[in-house]
ZALO-382761 format. One record per residue (C-alpha): z, y, x negated; residue in three letters. Coordinates in steps of 0.001 Angstrom, whole numbers, padded with zeros to 6 digits, always signed. Example, Ala and Ser with C-alpha at 12.3 -4.5 7.8 and 13.67 -1.06 7.14 Angstrom:
2
+007800-004500-012300ala;+007140-001060-013670ser;
% end
This chain:
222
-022854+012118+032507unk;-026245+011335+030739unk;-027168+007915+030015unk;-030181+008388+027459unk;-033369+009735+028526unk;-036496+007563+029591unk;-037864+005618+027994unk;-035772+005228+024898unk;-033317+003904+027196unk;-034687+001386+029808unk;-033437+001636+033403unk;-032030-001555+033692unk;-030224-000540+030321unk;-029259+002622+031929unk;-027961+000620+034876unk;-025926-002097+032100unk;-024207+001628+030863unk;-023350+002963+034625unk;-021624-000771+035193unk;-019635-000050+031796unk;-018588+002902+032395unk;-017341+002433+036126unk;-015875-000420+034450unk;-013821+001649+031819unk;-012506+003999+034828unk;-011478+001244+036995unk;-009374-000284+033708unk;-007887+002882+033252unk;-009386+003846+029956unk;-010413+007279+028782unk;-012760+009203+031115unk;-016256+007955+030167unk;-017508+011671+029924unk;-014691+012544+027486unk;-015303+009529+025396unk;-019225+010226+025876unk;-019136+013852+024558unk;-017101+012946+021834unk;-019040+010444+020289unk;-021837+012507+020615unk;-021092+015459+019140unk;-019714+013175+015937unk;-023204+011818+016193unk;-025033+014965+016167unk;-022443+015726+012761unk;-023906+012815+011369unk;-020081+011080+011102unk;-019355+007898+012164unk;-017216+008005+015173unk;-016337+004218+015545unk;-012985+002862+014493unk;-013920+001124+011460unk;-015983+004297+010314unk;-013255+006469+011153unk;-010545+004661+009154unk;-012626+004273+005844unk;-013204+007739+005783unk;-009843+008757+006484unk;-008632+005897+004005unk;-010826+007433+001196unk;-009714+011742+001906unk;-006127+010105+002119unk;-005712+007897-000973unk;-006193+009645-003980unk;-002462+010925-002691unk;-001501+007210-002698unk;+000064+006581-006227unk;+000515+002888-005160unk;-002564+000658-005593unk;-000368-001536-003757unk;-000146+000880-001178unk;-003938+001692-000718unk;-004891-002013-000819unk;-002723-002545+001942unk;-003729-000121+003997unk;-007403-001926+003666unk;-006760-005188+004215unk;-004056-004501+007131unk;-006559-002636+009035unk;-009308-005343+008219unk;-007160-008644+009013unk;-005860-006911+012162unk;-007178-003951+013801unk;-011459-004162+012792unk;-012092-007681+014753unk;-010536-006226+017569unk;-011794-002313+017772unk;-013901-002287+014893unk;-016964-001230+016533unk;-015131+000974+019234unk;-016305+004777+019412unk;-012407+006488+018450unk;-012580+008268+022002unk;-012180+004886+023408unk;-009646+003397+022302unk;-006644+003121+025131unk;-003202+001393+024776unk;-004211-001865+025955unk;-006863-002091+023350unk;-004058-001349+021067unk;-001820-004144+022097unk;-004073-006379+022299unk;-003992-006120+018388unk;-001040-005974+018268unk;+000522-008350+020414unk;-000593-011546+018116unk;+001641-010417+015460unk;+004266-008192+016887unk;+006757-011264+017256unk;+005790-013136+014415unk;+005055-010804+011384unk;+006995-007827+013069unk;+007140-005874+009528unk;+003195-006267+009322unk;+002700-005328+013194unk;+004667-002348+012406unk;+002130-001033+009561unk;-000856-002046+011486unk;+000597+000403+014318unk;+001610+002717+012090unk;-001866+002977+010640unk;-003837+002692+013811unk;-001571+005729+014771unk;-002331+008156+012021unk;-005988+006928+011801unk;-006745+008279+015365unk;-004114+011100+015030unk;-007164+012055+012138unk;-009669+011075+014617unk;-008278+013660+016967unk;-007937+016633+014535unk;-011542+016256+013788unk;-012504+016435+017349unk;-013715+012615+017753unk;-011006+012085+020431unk;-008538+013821+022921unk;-004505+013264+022876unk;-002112+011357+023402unk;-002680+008657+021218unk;-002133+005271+022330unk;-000975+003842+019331unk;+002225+005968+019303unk;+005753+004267+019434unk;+007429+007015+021076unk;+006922+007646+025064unk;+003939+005131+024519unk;+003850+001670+022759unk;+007906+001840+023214unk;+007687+000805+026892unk;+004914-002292+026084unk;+006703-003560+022996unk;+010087-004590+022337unk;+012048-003042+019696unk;+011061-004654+015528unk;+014944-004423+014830unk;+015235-006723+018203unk;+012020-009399+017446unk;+013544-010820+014323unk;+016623-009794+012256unk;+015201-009350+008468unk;+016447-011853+006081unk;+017171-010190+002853unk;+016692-012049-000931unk;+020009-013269-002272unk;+021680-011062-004513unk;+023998-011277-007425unk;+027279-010228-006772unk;+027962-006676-008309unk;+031564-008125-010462unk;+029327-011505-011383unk;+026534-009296-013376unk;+028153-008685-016634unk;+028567-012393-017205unk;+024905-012884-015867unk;+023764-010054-018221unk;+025378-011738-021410unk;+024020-015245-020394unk;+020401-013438-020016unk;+020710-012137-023369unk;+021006-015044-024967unk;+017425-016159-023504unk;+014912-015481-026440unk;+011599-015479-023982unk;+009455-012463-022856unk;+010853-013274-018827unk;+014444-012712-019549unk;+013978-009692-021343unk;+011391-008185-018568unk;+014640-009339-016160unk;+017128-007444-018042unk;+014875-004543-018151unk;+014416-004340-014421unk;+018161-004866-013676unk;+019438-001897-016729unk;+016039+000416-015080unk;+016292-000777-011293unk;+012642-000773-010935unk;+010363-003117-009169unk;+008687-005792-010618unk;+005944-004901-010566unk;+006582-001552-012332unk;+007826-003597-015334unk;+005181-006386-015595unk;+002731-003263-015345unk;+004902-001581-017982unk;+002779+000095-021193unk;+003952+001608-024400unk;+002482+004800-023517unk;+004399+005113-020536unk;+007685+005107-022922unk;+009390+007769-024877unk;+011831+006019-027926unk;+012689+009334-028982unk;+013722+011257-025197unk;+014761+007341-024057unk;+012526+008424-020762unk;+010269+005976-018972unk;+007669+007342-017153unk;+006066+004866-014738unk;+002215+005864-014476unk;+000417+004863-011029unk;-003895+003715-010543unk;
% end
């Protein structure tokens, strides 16, 4: 495989790249040609083939789909928290399973419904990255035949523990005690409970999203 040609790249710097990529054999990562001609051929596209630049681009083709602002600042931060310090600056066609549990494995025990997202969005971000020809399959970040045999199970790390909730034959009482509440909170808490919507849907809640006359409720997104 090339190196660079002389004397943009310096022989001892050539020599540095050899010892890297004997290195990334002997670890078992993807062949250094592979990962080589992908990044180049991104490059000569003029697209970003690291990690980082890979996953903002996909983020911004991907979330005008998202109706959740919720949803699409998650996906940010998750990825920035989590995945960038780690395999930020990693060309795509580089990234092997161990680089993948190593960001995961941090969190996978102790914020197992976070870990889960993280690898969820590492997955489909290189899934992209292999569609557009920056990488080869199989993805490392897959559960399934992959991350499956490295990680135990979310269900079997830490049983959720689900809010309290109001017994079904104690809400009519709860309802008429509510109603007697004059403030702005107890009516935004009996709306939720007669709409079953989130609370943030009601807090975010306009006039224009209402219909008096229909009685429909149309809960606008962004």
């Amino acid at each position: 495989m090339r190196l660079g040609p002389y004397p943009d790249i310096s022989l001892a710097e050539a020599r540095q790249r050899a010892t890297d990529c004997r290195k990334q054999r002997r670890d078992h990562r993807p062949a250094p040609r592979k990962a080589h001609t992908a990044a180049s051929a991104a490059a000569c596209r003029g697209q970003r083939s690291d990690v980082l630049g890979v996953a903002e681009e996909f983020i911004a083709r991907k979330e005008a789909g998202w109706r959740n602002p919720k949803h699409r600042q998650q996906w940010r931060s998750t990825l920035a928290t989590y995945a960038y310090p780690i395999i930020g600056d990693f060309s795509v066609a580089a990234v092997d399973t161990g680089l993948v549990v190593q960001v995961l494995d941090p969190i996978w025990a102790m914020k197992p419904e976070t870990a889960s997202q993280v690898q969820g969005r590492i997955e489909e971000v290189l899934d992209a990255a292999t569609v557009r020809d920056h990488r080869e399959r199989p993805n490392p970040a897959q559960w399934k035949g992959g991350l499956a045999h490295l990680l135990p199970a979310r269900a079997k790390v830490r049983k959720v523990a689900h809010h309290a909730a109001l017994a079904f034959d104690e809400m009519p009482a709860f309802l008429m005690a509510l109603q007697r509440h004059e403030s702005m909170a107890a009516r935004a808490l009996e709306f939720a409970i007669l709409t079953a919507a989130r609370t943030d849907e009601v807090l975010g809640a306009t006039w224009g999203e209402i219909d008096l006359d229909t009685k429909v409720w149309t809960i606008q997104f962004g």
